[in-house]
TORVEXVEX-578210 format. One line per 10 residues: number of its first residue (from 1); their letters; for each residue x, y, z of C-alpha. Coordinates in steps of 0.05 Angstrom, whole numbers, plus 5000, padded with zeros to 4 digits. Each point is the difference from the previous one (the first is absolute). Example, Ala and Ser with C-alpha at 12.3 -4.5 7.8 and 13.67 -1.06 7.14 Angstrom:
// TORVEXVEX-578210
1 = AS = 5246 4910 5156  5027 5069 4987
// end
This chain:
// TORVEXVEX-578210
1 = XXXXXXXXXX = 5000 5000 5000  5036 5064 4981  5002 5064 5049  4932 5038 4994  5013 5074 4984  4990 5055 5059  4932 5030 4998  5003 5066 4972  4991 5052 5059  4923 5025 4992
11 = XXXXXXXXXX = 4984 5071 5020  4974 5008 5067  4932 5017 5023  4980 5046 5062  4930 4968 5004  4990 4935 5030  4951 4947 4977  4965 4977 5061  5004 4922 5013  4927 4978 4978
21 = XXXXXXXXXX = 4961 4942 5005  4976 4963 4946  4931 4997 4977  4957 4954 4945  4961 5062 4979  5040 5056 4969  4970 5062 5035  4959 5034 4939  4977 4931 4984  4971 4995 5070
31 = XXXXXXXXXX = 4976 5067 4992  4967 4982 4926  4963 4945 5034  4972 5040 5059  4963 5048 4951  4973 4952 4949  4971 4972 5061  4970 5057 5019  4983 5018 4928  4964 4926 4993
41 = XXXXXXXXXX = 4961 5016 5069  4975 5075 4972  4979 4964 4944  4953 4954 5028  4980 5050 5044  4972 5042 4931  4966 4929 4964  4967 4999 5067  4976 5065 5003  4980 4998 4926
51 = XXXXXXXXXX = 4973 4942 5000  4950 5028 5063  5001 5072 4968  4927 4998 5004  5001 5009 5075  5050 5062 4991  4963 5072 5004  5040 5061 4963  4972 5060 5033  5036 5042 4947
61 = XXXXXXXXXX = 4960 4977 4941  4963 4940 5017  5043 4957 4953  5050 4947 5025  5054 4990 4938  5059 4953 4996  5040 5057 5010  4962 5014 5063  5013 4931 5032  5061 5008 4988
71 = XXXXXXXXXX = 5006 5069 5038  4949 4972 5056  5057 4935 5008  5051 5048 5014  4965 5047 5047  4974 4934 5034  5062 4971 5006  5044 5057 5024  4942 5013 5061  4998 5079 4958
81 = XXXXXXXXXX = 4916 4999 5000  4986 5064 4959  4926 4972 5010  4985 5018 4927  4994 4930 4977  4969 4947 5058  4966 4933 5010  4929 4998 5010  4973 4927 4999  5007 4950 5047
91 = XXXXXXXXXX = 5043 4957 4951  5044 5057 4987  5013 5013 5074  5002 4929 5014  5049 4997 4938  5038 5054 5033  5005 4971 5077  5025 4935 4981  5032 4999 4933  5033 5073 4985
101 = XXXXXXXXXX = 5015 5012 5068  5053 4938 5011  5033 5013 4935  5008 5081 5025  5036 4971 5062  5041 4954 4948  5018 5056 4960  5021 5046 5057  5038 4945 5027  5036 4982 4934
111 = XXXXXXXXXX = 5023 5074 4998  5016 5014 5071  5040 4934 5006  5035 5030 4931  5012 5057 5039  5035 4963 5060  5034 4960 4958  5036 5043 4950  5005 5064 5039  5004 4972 5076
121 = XXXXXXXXXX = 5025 4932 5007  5056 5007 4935  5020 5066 5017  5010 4984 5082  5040 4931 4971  5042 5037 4950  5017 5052 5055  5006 4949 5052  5063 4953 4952  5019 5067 4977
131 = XXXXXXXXXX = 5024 5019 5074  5019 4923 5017  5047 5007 4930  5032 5068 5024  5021 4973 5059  5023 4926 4987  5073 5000 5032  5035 4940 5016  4951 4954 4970  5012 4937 4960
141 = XXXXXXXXXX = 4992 4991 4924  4982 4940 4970  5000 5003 4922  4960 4941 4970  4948 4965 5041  5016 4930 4966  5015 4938 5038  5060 5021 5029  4972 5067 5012  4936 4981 5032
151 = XXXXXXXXXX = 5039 4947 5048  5053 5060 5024  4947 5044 5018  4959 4939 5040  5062 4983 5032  5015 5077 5018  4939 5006 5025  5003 4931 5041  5064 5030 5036  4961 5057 5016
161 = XXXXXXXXXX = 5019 5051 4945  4935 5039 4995  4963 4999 4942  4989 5086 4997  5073 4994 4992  5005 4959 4942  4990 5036 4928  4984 4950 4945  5001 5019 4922  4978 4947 4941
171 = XXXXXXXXXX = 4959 5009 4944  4959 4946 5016  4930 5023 5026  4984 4937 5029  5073 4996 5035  4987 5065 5034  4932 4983 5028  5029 4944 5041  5063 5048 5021  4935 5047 5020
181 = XXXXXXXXXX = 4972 4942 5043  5065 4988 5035  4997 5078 5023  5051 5024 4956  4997 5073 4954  5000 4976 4930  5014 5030 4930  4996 4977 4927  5058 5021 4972  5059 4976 4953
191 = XXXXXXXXXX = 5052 4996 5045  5057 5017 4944  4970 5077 5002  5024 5049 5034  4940 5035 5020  4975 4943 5022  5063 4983 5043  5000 5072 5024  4914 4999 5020  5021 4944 5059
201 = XXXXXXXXXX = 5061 5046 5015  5049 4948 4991  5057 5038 5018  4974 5005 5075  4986 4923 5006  5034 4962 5042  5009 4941 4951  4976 4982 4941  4985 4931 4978  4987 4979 4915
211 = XXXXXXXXXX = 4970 4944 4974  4976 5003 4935  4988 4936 4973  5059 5006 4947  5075 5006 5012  5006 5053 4946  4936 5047 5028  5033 4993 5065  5069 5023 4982  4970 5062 4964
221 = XXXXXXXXXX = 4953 5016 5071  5066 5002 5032  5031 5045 4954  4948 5044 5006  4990 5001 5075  5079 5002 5009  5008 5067 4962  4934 5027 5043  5020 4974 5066  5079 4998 4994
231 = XXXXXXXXXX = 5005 4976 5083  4941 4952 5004  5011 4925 5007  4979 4968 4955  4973 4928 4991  4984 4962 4942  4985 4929 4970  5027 4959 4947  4989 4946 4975  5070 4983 4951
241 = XXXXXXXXXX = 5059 4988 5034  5045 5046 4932  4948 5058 5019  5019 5004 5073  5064 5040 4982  4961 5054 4965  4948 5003 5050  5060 5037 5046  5029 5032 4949  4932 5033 4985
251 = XXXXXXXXXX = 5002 5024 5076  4964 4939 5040  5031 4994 5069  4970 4928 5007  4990 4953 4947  4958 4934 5017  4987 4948 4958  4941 4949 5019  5033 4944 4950  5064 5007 5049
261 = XXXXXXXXXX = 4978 5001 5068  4952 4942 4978  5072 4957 4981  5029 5025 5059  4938 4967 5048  5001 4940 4954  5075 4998 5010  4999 5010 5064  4954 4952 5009  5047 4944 4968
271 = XXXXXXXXXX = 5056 5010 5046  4965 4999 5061  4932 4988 5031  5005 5068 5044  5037 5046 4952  4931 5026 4948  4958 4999 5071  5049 5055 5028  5003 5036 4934  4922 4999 5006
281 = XXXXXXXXXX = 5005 5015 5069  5048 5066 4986  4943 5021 4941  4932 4994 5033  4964 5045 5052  4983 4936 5037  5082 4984 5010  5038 4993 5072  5054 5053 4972  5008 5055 4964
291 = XXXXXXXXXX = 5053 5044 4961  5011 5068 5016  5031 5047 4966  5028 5061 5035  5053 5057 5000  5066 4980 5059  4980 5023 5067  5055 5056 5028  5015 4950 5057  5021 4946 4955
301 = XXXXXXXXXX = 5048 5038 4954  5059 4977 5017  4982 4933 5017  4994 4930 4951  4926 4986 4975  5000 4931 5050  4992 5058 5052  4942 5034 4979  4956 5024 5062  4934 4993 4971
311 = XXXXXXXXXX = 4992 4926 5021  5012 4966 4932  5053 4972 4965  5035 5049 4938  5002 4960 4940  5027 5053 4956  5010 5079 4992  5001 5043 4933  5055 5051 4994  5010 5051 4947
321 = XXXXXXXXXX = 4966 4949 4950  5024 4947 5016  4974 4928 5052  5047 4972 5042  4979 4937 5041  5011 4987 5081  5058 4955 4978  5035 5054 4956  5067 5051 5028  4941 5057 4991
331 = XXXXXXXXXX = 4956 4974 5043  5049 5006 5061  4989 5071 5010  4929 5031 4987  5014 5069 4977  4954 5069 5006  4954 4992 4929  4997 4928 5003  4934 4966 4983  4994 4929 5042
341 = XXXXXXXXXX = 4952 4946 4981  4993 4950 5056  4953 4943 5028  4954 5007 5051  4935 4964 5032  4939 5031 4980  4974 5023 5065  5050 5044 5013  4968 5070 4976  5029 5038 4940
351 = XXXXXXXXX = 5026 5067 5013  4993 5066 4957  5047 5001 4955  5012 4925 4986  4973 4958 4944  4972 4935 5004  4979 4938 4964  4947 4991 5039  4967 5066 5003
// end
């Protein structure tokens, strides 16, 4: 697979595009059948009136036209009464009480509910993402709401991530509406735009995970968030081992690849009964331990990673770029800008700061 070309850089846009929900009904279609239903109901209301014009009086000229019902329907329906054109029989009135009468109350209803609908209810909602969207600030992104997608965001949310902080973006319509379920904002979007990319305020996440479906739509997500969000980590799947290389050279800070991890539980499996059971342990919520992540405490500077004071045991640290393992000459002194990663029982709380595979 050859290098996918940088996105050109898109203009920018002050205006945001609030996160929205989506709906079956595209509003002026809902709107176009909310008045031919009220146009169908003033239309019966007239055949009925027509058909019982004889029981009309027109104290104007003593003549009841079509033109007439028509203009009595509309009086009658709006509650105006002018009084110029009125029932008089008993069928009329009668015709009046029980017939016209519930379809008036339809009609109003139709309209008001129109009213709360288009003016109210949308305008409150598009206010109310509007403000959420202004303010999202350390939140996390999740671009594609595939399988890979869908199970990060259950298992973020299982570790007790909440769901207000989680910003989902497919184009899938039927995606989103189970991201909506789970509690999470939503927006249909192609990830590989920048306006798009810039709505959810990527560059103020706190991480950003991709899965698209397809190693090369992928790459070209991270290309795109990478030159919008230069200093957010970045996660993203693939799925051939020859495409992990230009996953990180597009700007992804963690590549995983489901095919791999797989071999290595299957492999693990094969050399010993225990080995793919702590692997599974290490990965689930449900696990015994759990791997933090966290910058050197100023206490331990100075001292080897087997001395770390949290309680756990230092399995590696990361300096200037580079992993060095408890057994390595760098490991021997922890040094101010270290990152460790060590072990450690689940029930032992995670601090501010630290990172962990279990929550």
């Amino acid at each position: 697979m050859s290098k996918p070309a940088r996105p050109p850089r898109r203009s920018r846009t002050t205006s945001f595009t609030p996160l929205r929900r989506a709906v079956h009904v595209p509003v002026w279609g809902d709107l176009g059948i909310r008045v031919l239903l009220a146009l169908g109901l003033v239309f019966l209301v007239v055949l009925i009136h027509w058909a019982d014009r004889d029981g009309l009086v027109d104290n104007h000229d003593g003549h009841v036209s079509f033109l007439d019902v028509v203009y009595f329907t509309m009086i009658s329906i709006t509650t105006t009464g002018f009084g110029d054109i009125a029932p008089i029989s008993d069928k009329s009135r009668l015709v009046e009480a029980v017939i016209v009468t519930p379809i008036r109350f339809a009609v109003i209803f139709i309209f008001v509910g129109t009213a709360y609908n288009f003016i109210i209810r949308r305008s409150w909602e598009k206010f109310r993402m509007k403000r959420i969207q202004e303010q999202l600030s350390g939140h996390i992104v999740v671009l594609g709401f595939g399988v890979s997608g869908s199970e990060a965001v259950n298992e973020l949310i299982e570790r007790g991530t909440n769901p207000r902080e989680i910003v989902v973006m497919d184009n899938s319509e039927e995606r989103l509406e189970h991201a909506e379920k789970l509690g999470c904002n939503v927006i249909q979007a192609d990830a590989s735009r920048d306006e798009a990319l810039m709505a959810v305020r990527i560059a103020e996440a706190q991480t950003v995970l991709v899965s698209a479906g397809r190693d090369d739509a992928s790459i070209l997500i991270v290309l795109t968030v990478r030159h919008l969000a230069p200093d957010v980590p970045i996660s993203v799947v693939v799925r051939a081992e020859d495409n992990e290389l230009l996953a990180r050279q597009a700007g992804a800070d963690n590549v995983i690849n489901p095919v791999r991890f797989t071999g290595l539980l299957l492999a693990g499996s094969a050399q010993g009964a225990h080995i793919a059971d702590y692997l599974a342990d290490l990965a689930s919520v449900s696990g015994r331990v759990q791997l933090i992540e966290r910058p050197v405490l100023p206490e331990e500077v100075g001292k080897p990673l087997s001395e770390i004071t949290t309680g756990g045991k230092g399995l590696r640290i990361y300096r200037n770029g580079g992993a060095h393992g408890f057994w390595e000459h760098e490991a021997k002194t922890m040094r101010e800008g270290d990152i460790v990663v060590e072990i450690r029982p689940t029930d032992v709380p995670v601090e501010d700061g630290e990172f962990s595979s279990q929550a």
